[in-house]
Each structure stands twice: as C-alpha cells, then as structure tokens.
C-alpha positions in Angstrom: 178.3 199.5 17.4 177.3 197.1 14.6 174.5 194.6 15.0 176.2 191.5 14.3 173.5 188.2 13.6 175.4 185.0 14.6 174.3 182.2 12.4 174.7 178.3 13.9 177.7 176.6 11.3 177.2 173.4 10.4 178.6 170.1 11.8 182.3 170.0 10.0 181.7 166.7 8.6 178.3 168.0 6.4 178.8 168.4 2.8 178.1 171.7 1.5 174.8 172.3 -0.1 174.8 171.0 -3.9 175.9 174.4 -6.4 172.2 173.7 -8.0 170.2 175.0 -4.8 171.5 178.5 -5.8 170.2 178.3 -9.5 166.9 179.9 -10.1 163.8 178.2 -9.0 162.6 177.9 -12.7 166.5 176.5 -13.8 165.7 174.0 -11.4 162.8 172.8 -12.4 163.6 172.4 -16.5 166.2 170.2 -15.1 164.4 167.6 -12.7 161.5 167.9 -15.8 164.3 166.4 -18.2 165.3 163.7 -15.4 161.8 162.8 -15.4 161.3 162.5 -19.8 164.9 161.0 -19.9 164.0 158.1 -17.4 160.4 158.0 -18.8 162.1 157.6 -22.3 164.1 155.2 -21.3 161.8 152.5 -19.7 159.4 152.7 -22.6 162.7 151.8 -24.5 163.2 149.0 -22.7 159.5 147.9 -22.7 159.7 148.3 -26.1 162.6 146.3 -26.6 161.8 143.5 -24.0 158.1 142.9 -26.1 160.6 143.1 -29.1 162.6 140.3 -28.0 159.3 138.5 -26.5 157.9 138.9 -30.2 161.0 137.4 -31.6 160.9 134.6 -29.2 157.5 133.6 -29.7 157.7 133.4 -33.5 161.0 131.5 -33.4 159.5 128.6 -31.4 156.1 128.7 -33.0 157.6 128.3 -36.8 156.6 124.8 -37.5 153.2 125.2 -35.8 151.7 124.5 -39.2 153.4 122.1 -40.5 151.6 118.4 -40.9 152.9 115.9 -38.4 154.2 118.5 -35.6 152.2 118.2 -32.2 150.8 120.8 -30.5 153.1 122.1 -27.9 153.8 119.9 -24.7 153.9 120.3 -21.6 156.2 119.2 -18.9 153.9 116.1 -17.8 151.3 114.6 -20.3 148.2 112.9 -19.8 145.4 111.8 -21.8 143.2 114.7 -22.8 140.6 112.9 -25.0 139.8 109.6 -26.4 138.0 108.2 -29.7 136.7 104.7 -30.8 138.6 104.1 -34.1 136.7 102.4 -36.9 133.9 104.4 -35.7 131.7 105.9 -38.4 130.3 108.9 -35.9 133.6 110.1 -35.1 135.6 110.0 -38.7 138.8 110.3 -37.6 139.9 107.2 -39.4 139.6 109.6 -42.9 140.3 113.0 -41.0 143.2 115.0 -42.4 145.8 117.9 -41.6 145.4 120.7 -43.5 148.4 123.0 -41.5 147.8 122.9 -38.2 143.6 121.8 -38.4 142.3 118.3 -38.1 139.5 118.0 -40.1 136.8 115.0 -40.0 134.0 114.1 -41.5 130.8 111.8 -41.8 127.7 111.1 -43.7 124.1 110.9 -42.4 122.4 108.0 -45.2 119.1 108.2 -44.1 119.0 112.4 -44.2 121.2 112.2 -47.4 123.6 115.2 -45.1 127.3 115.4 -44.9 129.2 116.9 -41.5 133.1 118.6 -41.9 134.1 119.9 -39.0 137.4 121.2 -37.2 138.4 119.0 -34.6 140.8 120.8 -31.5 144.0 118.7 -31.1 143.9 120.0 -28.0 140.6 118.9 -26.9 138.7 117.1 -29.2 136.0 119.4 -29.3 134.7 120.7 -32.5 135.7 124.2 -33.5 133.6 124.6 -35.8 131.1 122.4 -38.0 129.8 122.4 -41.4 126.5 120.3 -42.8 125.4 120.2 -46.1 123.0 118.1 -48.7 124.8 115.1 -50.4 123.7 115.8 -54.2 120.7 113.5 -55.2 123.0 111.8 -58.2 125.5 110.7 -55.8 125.3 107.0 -54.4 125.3 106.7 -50.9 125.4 103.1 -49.7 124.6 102.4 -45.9 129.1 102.3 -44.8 129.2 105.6 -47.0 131.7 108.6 -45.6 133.7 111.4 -45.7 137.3 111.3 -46.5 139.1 114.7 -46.5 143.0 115.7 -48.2 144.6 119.0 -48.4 144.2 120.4 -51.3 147.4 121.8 -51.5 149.6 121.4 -48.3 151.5 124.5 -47.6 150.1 126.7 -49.4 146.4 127.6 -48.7 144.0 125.8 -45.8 141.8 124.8 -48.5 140.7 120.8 -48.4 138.7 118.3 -50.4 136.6 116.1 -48.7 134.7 113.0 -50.5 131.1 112.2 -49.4 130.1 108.8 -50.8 131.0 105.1 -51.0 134.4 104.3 -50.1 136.5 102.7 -53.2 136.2 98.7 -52.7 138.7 97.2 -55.2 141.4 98.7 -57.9 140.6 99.6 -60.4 137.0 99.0 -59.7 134.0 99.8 -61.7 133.3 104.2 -61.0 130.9 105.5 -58.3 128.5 108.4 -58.4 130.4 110.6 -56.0 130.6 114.3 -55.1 134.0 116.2 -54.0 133.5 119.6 -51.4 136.0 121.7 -50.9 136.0 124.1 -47.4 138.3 126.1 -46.5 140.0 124.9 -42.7 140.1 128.2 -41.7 136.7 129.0 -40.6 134.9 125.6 -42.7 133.0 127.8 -45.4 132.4 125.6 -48.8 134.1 127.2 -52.0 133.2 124.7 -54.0 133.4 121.0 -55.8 132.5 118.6 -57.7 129.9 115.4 -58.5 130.5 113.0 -61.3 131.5 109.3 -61.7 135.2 108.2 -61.2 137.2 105.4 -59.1 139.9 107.3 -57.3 141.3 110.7 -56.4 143.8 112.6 -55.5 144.4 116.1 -54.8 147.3 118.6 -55.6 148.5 122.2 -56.8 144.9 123.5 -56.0 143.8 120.8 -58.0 141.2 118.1 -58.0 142.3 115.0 -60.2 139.5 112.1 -60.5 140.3 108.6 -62.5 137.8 106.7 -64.8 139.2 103.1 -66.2 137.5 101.2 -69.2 138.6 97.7 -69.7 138.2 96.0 -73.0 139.3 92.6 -74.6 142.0 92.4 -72.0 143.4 96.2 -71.8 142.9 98.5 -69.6 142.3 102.6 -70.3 142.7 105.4 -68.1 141.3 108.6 -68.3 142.2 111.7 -65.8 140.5 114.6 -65.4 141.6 117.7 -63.7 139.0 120.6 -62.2 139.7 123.5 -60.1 138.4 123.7 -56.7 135.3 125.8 -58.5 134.4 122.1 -60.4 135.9 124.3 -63.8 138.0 121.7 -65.7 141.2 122.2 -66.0 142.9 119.6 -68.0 141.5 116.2 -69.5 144.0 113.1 -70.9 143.1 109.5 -71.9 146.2 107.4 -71.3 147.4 104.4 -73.7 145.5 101.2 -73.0 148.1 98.4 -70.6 147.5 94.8 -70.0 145.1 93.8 -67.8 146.9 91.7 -65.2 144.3 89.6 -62.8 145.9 88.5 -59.2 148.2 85.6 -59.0 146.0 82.3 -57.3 146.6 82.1 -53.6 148.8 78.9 -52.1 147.4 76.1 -50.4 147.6 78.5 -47.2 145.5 81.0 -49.0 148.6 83.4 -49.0 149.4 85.4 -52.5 153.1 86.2 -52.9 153.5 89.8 -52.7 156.6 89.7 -55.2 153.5 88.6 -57.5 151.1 91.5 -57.2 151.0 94.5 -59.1 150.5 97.8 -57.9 148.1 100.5 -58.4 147.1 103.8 -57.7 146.7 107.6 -58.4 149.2 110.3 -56.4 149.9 113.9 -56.4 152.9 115.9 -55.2 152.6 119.5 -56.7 151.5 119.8 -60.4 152.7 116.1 -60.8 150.4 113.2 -60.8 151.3 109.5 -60.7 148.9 107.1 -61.9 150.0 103.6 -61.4 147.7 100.4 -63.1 149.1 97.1 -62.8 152.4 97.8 -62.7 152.2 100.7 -65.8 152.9 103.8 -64.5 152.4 107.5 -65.9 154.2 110.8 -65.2 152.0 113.8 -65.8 152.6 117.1 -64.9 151.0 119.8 -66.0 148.4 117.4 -67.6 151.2 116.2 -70.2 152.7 112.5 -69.7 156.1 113.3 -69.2 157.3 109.6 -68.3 155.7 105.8 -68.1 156.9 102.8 -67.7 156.2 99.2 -66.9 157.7 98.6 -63.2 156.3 94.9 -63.2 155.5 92.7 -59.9 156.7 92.9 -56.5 157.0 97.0 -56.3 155.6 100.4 -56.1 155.8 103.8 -57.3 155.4 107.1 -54.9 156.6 110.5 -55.4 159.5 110.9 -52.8 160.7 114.1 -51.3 160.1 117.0 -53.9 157.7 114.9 -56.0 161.2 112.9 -57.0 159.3 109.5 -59.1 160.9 106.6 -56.9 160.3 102.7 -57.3 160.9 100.4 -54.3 161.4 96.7 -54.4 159.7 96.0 -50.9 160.9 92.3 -51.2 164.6 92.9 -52.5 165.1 96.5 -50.2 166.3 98.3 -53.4 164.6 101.8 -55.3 165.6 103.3 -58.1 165.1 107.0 -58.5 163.4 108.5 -62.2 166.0 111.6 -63.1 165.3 114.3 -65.6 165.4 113.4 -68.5 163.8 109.9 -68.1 167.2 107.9 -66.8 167.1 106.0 -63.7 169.7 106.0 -61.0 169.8 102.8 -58.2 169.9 103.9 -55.2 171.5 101.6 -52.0 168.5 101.3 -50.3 164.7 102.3 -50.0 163.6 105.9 -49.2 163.3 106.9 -45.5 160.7 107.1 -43.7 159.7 110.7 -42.2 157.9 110.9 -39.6 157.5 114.8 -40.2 158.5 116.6 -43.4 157.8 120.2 -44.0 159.2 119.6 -47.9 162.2 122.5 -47.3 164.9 121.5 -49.6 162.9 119.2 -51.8 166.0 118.4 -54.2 167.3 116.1 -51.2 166.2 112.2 -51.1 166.9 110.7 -47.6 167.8 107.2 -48.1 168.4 104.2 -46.1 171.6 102.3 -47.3 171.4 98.6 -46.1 174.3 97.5 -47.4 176.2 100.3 -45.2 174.0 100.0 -42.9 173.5 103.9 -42.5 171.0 107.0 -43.5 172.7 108.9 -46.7 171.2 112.8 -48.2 172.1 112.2 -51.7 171.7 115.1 -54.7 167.8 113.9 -56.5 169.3 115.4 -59.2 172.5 113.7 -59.4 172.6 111.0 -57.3 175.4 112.4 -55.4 175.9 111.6 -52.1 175.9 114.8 -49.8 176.2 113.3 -46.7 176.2 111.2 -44.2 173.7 111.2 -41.6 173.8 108.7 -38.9 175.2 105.3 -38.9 171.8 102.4 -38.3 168.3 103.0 -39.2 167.0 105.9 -38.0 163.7 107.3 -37.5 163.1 110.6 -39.3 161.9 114.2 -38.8 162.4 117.1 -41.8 162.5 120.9 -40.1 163.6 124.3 -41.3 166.0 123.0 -43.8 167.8 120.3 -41.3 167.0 116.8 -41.0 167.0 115.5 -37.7 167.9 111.7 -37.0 167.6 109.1 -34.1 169.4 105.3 -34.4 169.6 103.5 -31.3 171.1 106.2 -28.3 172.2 108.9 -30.9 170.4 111.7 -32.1 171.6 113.7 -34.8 170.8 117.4 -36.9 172.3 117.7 -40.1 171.9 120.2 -42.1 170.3 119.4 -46.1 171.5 122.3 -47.7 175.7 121.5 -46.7 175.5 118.3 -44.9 177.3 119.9 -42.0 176.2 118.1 -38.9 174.9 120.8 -36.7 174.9 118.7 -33.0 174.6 115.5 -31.7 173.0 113.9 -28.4 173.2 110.9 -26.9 169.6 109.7 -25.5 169.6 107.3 -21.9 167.9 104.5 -23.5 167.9 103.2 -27.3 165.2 105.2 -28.6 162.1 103.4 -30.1 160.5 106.9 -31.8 160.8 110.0 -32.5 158.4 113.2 -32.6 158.9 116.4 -32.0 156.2 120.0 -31.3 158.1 122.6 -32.9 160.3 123.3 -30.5 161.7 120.2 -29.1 162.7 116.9 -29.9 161.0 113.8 -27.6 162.9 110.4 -27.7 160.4 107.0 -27.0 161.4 103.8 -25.7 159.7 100.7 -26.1 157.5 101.0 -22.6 158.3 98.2 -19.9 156.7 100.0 -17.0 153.2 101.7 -15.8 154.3 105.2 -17.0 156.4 106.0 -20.4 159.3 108.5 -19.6 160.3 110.6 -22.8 164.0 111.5 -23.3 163.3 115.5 -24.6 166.4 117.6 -26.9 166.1 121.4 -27.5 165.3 120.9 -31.1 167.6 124.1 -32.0 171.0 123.1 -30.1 170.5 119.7 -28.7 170.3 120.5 -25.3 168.7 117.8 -23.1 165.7 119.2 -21.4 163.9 117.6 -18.4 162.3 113.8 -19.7 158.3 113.7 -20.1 156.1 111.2 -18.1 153.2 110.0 -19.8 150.5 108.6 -17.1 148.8 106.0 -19.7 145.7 105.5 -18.6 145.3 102.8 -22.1 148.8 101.1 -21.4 148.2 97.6 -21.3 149.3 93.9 -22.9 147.5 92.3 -25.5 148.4 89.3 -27.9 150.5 91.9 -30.1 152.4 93.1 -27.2 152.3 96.2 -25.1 150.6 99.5 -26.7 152.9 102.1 -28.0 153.2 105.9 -28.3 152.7 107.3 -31.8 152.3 110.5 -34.1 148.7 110.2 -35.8 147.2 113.4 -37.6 149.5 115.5 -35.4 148.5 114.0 -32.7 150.4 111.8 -29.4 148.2 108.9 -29.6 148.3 105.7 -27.2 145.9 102.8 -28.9 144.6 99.9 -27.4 141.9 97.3 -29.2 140.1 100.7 -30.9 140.2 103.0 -28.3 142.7 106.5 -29.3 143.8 107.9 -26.6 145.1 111.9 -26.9 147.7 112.9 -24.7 149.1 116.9 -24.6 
C-alpha cells in the first residue's frame, strides 16, 4: 500500500498564491529592494520639485521688494505698528531716504559735534543698525543743523550720501562749510565723502555733484563739481554767467504770483545733471553741457522718466519735452505723477492729456503716442515693464513696451489712491467711517482679493478735513497734526 498525505485545499474562492512566492528567496528580495529605491527616488523627486516650484514662487512675488516706493508686504488686516513725531530733529525721518528696500535716517548731535545714520525697519521702526561718527571741525554746524541722506545711485548699488550740516536756507544762497558721507545701506559701513563749501547737491551715477554760485554786477555764475564717492574729483565746469533775476514784490495781500517766480535748482537722473538758476537751465551729462536754455517765469524743469529734460507750465497745465538733438516737442498735458516707478522702459513718458481728458504712453523719443491708458486722471504705479493705472472705479495694466492692455478691474468705490507691496495692488477711498477698508487686485491678473481694514488708531477731523492714507519712504502712513503713524 502507498502512504498517501492528504493536504487541506483551499477555500475555492482564494486566489492562488502570487507566481513570485516560488522565485528564489534572494530573487525576491532584489525586487522589493528596487520597490523600495524606485519609491524612495521618486518622493525626493517630488520634494525636489515642490521646493523648486516654492523657489519660483517666492521669487516671483518678492521681485519688486527693492524697488523705492513699494511697501513691505501686507497682511490681511493692518494696524499701526509704530509712530513718529514729524518735524522732529531726534527722529530724522523728515530727510530719511530709500536706498532699495532700506530707510535710512539721520541726525546731528551740535554740542558733541557727532553725526548718527542708521537703518530704520519699515516693519518696526527699530534701528537695524547705527552708525556715529565726528562732523569734521571745518564744517559749520549751526544749532537746527542735520542729516539729509539720497541714494547715490538708485538701482544699482545700496550705496547713499548723507549731508551733515546746516540745511540750505534760500536759492541760490551764499555756500556753507559742509561735509557729504557716504555708507553703504547694507550693513551702514562709511566708504567715504567729502567736506568743502557749496550751496546745493545732488547725487547720481555713483556720483557726488556740489554747486558753488558767484554773483557779480547783476550776473550770476555757476560752478559744478563732480567727486566720486572716495571725495576723488571727477569732473569740474563753470557755467556761462545768466541774469540775476530778484523776486517779483508781493500784492497788497502779501501773495507773489507764482506765474512770476523763477525756478531754481540742481537734479540728477543717471550721468545727467540739471542745473536750473532763475529760469536758465543747463544740460550736462557726462560733465559736458549738452543743452541750456532760458525757460522764463511761471515753470520748472525736472528730468522725467529716463532722465527725459521736461518743462511744465504749472499755471497753464502744459510741458514741453527736450528731444535729441535740442528740439522741443509740446506735449497735451503735464507729466504724471507716479506714485512708484522702478524706471523699466525709461524711453516711455506717461502723460496726462487735459484736453482729452485721459492718461497717454507716448514714444520720448518721438513724441508718438503708444497708447492709451485710461480715460480720467489716474493715479500711477510703474512695475516690471507695465504701468498700472486707477481713475475713479477702474483700474487698469498696460503694458509700456506694446501698449497692449493686459486686464482691467472695476474697484467698489471711486478710488482716492493707489499703492501697491509687490504683489498686489490696494485701492483707497476717501475715509468716511472709523475704519478704512482697502479694495486689493492681484497685481499680476487683476483678480480681486479680499479688501483690507485699517483700524486707525490716528483717524480723526481737523480744519483740513479727515486724515488720509499715504505712501511715504515706502511706508503706509496715516498723519495727524505731526504724529506718523506706520501701519503693516
């Protein structure tokens, strides 16, 4: 007989075992390790994608974090983070300055002949960090002496100029003993500057321009001198001798007709620099006059968008722009206004056309008119190449380079101003209520995002009317009397 082992079957509805539990123990394992490296592989993949993508993300919205004029990102509600006492000599933020991003300040001990800069956190107001130095002993320093900083040139370095001394009282004025420091906003180290005599200043294409005037039997002369941020001079020009031109007599009122005065001044946009006495004005670039004119009474010269020489007639609301070449073109209406411009396509002027009654992009080379950019008057932001508009309820993106509009919104309320952090666009009203809602716009599509409520602690009513939101140093400011409120 056979021994015969009887072995339980399975239930009929059990699958049979998978073919792999008869492969060698070792076969079996080389494939689960695989599984393992394969799904391992995989999720670092997608980890590395995902920070990829965050990376992206993050850089896309924080692109215009340096730029002058944009606020530090908001949140969803704002209140007031900090406060300051403007015309307040222990503070300086009336002659602080953006350089990028940084707020920088400055003031001027008399009595311990020292000078402070510091970084001040938009955020905050705290100092970030703080430098003090000796005011040179052949500098004048007056009891109302201070500190007025400029970037030195906006864009492209963090490097700033800061004036320690007595504050210009007059144009042109007789020169001051004054001395010029120039720190770097990054971390507030000095690189350098510069102590002489001169009137005003300006600063521009790493340069440091001061202005020393002369006037004899009736005529005025000009001399500018350029050093580099080192005190090294660069470039030295004495301009032809103008008229001397004294005010106009006030009226019986004691009120001088502005379409009588004569303007003055000293700009720079770039290697250009715009000297203006009495009306006269000179082009130099480069150190070399390149234009000058006589503009006479009742209007100014500025360098527009792109350091593009403009003239405006602030009675008559005309401008003419100065075109290669030395020909002038009339334009329909007076520059606009920006509230922030980051300077990307400089060879556009934005213009406010009051006869049409619209904002125009026109060619600052040609005149031509590239487009149309909103019907109304519209408040102004520059961004990445597009222009970005609000008149009334409708708020516009164009872009510069085509003059394709890109989007348009309609805001609840007509708007009263405009500001923007970067990475969306927030529409004011003029506030009639305890708490100031603002309208907010994706700044990339348009896409209305949920409204802002600022909780004013300064709100109130004063002979001037109510107090209103606005865009100082790159900051949300609320002022009342001389208190600066910061909201974020």
């Amino acid at each position: 007989m056979r021994n015969v082992e009887l072995v339980e079957a399975g239930e009929p509805w059990q699958a049979p075992e998978p073919e792999e539990a008869t492969l060698p123990r070792e076969r079996r394992g080389r494939r689960g390790l695989w599984a393992i490296v394969a799904v391992v592989a995989v999720g670092a993949l997608l980890v590395a994608g995902q920070r990829w993508l965050d990376d992206r993300h993050e850089a896309h919205v924080a692109r215009f974090d340096d730029v002058p004029g944009v606020l530090a990102p908001l949140g969803s509600e704002l209140t007031q983070r900090w406060s300051y006492a403007s015309y307040n000599d222990k503070t300086g933020m009336d002659d602080a300055a953006q350089v990028g991003s940084r707020l920088l300040a400055g003031t001027v001990s008399v009595a311990d002949r020292t000078y402070t800069i510091r970084q001040v956190d938009r955020a905050t107001g705290a100092t970030v960090w703080s430098t003090t130095g000796r005011v040179d002993a052949a500098t004048d320093l007056p009891q109302g002496s201070g500190v007025e900083c400029r970037a030195i040139d906006q864009g492209a370095s963090s490097l700033a100029a800061c004036s320690v001394g007595p504050y210009p009282n007059g144009w042109p004025g007789e020169p001051d003993d004054q001395q010029l420091v120039v720190v770097d906003a990054a971390d507030g180290s000095v690189v350098g500057g510069l102590v002489g005599k001169w009137m005003p200043w300006t600063a521009g294409d790493g340069l440091l321009v001061t202005g020393t005037s002369t006037t004899v039997a009736g005529k005025v002369t000009w001399t500018l001198t350029a050093h580099d941020v080192h005190g090294e001079e660069v470039w030295h020009r004495e301009l032809p001798a103008v008229d001397h031109r004294p005010d106009p007599e006030p009226d019986s009122d004691g009120v001088i007709d502005s379409s009588r005065l004569y303007d003055g001044g000293l700009h720079a946009a770039g290697p250009r620099v715009l000297l203006v006495e009495q009306g006269f004005t000179f082009v130099l670039e480069d150190g070399e006059v390149t234009a000058s004119f006589d503009q006479g009474a009742g209007s100014r010269a500025a360098f527009g968008r792109g350091g593009q020489v403009v003239v405006s007639d602030d009675t008559e609301y005309t401008a003419r722009l100065l075109l290669p070449g030395g020909t002038w073109l009339p334009l329909a209406g007076a520059p606009a206004w920006t509230v922030v411009d980051d300077g990307s396509v400089p060879g556009v002027l934005l213009v406010q056309d009051d006869d049409a009654d619209e904002l125009v992009a026109i060619d600052a080379a040609t005149g031509k008119k590239r487009a149309t950019v909103l019907a109304g008057r519209g408040y102004v932001v520059v961004l990445g190449g597009r222009v970005y508009a609000l008149s009334g309820s409708t708020l516009v993106s164009v872009d510069l380079t085509t003059g394709a509009h890109i989007w348009q919104a309609t805001t609840p309320v007509d708007g009263y101003q405009l500001f923007t952090d970067g990475r969306a666009l927030y529409v004011d009203r003029e506030p009639d209520a305890p708490t100031l809602p603002l309208s907010a716009f994706a700044i990339d599509d348009g896409k209305p995002l949920d409204p802002l409520t600022v909780h004013a602690d300064l709100r109130s009513v004063d002979d001037v009317g109510s107090s209103f939101l606005d865009n100082r140093l790159g900051l949300l400011v609320l002022t009342h009397d001389e208190k600066v409120g910061v909201f974020g």
